[in-house]
C-alpha positions as CSV (number, residue, x, y, z in Angstrom):
1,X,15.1,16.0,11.6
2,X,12.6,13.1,12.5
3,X,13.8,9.7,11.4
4,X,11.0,7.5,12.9
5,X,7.7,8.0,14.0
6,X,6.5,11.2,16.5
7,X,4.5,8.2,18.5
8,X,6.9,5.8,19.2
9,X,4.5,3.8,21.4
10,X,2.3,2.5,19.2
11,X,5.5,0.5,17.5
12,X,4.8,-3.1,17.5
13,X,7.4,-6.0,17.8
14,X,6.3,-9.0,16.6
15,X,7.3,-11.3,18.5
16,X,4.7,-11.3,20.9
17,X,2.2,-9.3,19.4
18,X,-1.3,-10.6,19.4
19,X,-2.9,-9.8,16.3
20,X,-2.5,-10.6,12.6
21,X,-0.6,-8.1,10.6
22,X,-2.8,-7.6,7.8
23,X,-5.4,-5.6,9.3
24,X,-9.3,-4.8,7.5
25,X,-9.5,-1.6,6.6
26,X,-10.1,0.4,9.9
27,X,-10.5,4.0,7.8
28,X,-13.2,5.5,6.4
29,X,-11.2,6.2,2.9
30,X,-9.8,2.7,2.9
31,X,-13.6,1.0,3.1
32,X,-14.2,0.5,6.4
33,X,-18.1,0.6,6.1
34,X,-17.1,-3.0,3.9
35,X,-14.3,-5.0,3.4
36,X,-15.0,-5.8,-0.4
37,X,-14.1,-3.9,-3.5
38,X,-17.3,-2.8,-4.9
39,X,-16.5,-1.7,-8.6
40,X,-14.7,-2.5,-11.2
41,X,-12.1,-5.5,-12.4
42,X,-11.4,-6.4,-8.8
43,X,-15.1,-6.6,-7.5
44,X,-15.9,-8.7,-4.5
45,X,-11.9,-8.8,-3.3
46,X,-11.3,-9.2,0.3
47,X,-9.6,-5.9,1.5
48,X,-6.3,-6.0,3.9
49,X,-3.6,-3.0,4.4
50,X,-0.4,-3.3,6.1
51,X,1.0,-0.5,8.2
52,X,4.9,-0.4,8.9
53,X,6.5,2.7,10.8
54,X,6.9,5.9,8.6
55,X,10.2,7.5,8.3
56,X,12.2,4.3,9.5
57,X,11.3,2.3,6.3
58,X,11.1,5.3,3.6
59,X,13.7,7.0,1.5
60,X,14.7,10.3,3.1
61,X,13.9,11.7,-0.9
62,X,10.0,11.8,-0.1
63,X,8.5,14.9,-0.5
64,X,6.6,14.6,2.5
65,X,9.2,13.3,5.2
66,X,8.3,16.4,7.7
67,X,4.4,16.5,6.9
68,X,3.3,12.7,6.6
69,X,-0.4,12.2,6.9
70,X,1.3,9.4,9.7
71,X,1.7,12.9,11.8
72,X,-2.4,12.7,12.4
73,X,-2.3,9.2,13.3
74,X,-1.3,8.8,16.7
75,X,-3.5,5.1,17.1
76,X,-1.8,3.2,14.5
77,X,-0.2,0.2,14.8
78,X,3.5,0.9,13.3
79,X,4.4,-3.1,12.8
80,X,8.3,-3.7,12.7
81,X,10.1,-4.6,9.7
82,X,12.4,-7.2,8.8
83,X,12.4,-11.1,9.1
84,X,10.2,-11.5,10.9
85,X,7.8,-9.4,9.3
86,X,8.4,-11.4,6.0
87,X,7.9,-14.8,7.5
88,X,4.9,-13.8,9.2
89,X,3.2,-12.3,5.8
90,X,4.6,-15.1,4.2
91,X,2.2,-17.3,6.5
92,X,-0.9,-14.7,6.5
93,X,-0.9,-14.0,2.6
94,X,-0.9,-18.1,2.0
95,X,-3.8,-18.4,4.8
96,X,-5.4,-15.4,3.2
97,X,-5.4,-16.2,0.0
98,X,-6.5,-20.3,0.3
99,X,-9.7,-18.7,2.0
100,X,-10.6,-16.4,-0.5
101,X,-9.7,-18.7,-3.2
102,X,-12.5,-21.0,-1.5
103,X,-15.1,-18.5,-1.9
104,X,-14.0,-17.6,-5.6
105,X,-12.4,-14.3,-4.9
106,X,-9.9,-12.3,-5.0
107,X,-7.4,-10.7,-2.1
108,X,-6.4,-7.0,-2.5
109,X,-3.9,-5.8,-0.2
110,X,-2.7,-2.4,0.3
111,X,0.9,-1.2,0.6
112,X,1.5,0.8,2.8
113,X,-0.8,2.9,4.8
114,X,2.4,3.8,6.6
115,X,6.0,3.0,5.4
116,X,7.1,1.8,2.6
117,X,9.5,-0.4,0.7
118,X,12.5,-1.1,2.8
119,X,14.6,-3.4,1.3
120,X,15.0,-5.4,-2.0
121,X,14.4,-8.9,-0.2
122,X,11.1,-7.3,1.2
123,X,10.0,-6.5,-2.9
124,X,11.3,-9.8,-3.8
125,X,8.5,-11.3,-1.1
126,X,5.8,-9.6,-2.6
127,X,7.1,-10.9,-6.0
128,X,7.3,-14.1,-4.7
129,X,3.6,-14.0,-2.8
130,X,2.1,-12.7,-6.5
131,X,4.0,-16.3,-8.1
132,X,2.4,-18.3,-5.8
133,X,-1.1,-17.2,-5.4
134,X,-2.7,-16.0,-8.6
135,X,-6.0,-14.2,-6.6
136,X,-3.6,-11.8,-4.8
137,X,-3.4,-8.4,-5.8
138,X,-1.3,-5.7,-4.6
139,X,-2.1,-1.8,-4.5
140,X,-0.4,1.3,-3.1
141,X,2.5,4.0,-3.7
142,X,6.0,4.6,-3.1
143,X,8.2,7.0,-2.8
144,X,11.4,4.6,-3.3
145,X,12.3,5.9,-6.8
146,X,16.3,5.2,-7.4
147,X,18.5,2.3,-6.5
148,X,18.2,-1.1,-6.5
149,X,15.2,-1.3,-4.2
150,X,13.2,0.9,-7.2
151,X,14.6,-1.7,-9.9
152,X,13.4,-5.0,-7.9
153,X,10.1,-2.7,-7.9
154,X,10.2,-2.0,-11.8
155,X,10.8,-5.9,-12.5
156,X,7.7,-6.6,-10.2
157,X,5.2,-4.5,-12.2
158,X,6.8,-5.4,-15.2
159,X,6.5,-9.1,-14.0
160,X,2.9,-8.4,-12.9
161,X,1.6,-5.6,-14.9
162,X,-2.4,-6.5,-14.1
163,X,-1.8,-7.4,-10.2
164,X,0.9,-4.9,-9.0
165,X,-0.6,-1.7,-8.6
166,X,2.0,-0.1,-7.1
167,X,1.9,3.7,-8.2
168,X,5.0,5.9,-8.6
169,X,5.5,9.1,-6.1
170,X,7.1,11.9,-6.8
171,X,7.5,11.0,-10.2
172,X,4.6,13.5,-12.5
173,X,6.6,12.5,-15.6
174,X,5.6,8.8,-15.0
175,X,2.8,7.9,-16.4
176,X,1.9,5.1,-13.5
177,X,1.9,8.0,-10.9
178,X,0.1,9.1,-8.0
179,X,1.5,12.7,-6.8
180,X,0.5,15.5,-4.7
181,X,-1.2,18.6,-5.8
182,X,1.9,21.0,-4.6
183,X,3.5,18.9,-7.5
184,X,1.4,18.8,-10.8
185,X,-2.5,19.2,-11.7
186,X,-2.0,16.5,-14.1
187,X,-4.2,14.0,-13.6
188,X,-7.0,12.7,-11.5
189,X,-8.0,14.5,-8.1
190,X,-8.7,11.7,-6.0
191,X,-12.3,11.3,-6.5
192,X,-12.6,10.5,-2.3
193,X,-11.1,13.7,-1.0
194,X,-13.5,15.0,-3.8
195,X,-16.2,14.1,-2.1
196,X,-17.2,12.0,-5.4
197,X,-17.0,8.3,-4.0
198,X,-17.4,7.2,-0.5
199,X,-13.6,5.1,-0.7
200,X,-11.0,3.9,-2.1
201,X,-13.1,0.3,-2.5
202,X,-16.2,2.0,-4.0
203,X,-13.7,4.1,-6.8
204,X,-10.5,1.7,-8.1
205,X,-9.2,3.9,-9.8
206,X,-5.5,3.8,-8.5
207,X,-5.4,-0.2,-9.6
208,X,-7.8,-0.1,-12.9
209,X,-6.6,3.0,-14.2
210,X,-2.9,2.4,-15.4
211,X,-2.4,5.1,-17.9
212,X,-4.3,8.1,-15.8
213,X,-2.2,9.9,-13.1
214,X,-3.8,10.3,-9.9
215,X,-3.3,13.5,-7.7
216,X,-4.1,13.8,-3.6
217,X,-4.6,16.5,-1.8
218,X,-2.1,17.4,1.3
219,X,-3.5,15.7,4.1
């Protein structure tokens, strides 16, 4: 069974690498023809994902550990987690944030094109990052749903229930979901792979629609 990534060069240390972590969106479902959330509560908000290395930072529960969409992405910069990872978004969120906060808007980031939740130190970042800068907003799923990394999530969106847009996977009961079709045709198709919006910035649905489940296709 895999426990990392099938492309295991395009893992990144961090301690020399050249770019910043949080990346604009580079995908065509993310936003990449713009950078700014064009609808909804959260119009005008700077865009930035974060991709960690799938497999190595999920729970081994995931419905999708042998068929991750991170299978068709061979490019990808898998960034390495731990420490340094946090000190570095630590740094990058503050920057962020101070710069959009001096144009009036808001900063969206999204968790995690790849990976996901690690560790409860890691949650308690993001909770931290969402205390001190009140323009950052946080959107994505997980598929971390027992233990105490799960609970550190639950107090986060309970914490911040308008900024935390972290959607439950595997979990079609929940009403703050986000599952595959294999699992339940309860909810929302996802109005992109629908061919109904161009992105995720031109829909924002997954982070203004809290009480409607959202489904995706099997990439």
């Amino acid at each position: 069974m895999l426990n990392s990534t099938r492309y295991q060069k395009s893992k990144k240390t961090l301690g020399d690498y050249p770019h910043k972590i949080l990346k604009v969106p580079s995908s065509k479902k993310l936003g990449s023809a713009g950078r700014y959330v064009k609808k909804g509560r959260l119009k005008g908000a700077e865009v930035f994902t974060l991709t960690l290395t799938e497999r190595e930072t999920c729970p081994t529960t995931c419905g999708h550990w042998a068929d991750c969409y991170g299978n068709n992405m061979p490019f990808a910069h898998r960034l390495e987690h731990g420490p340094t990872l946090e000190s570095l978004l630590f740094d990058e969120v503050a920057e962020k944030c101070e710069r959009a906060h001096q144009k009036g808007r808001k900063v969206l980031v999204r968790l995690h094109v790849l990976g996901d939740f690690y560790s409860v130190a890691y949650v308690e970042l993001w909770r931290q990052l969402l205390s001190m800068h009140d323009n950052l907003n946080v959107w994505g799923y997980t598929h971390v749903i027992e233990g105490d990394i799960h609970e550190a999530l639950k107090t986060t969106l309970e914490d911040f229930p308008e900024r935390w847009a972290i959607r439950w996977s595997d979990q079609p009961t929940s009403e703050f979901s986000a599952n595959s079709a294999e699992i339940t045709s309860d909810g929302i198709v996802c109005p992109e792979q629908e061919g109904k919006t161009e992105s995720c910035t031109t829909c924002a649905l997954c982070w203004d629609a809290p009480t409607k489940n959202i489904i995706f296709k099997t990439h």
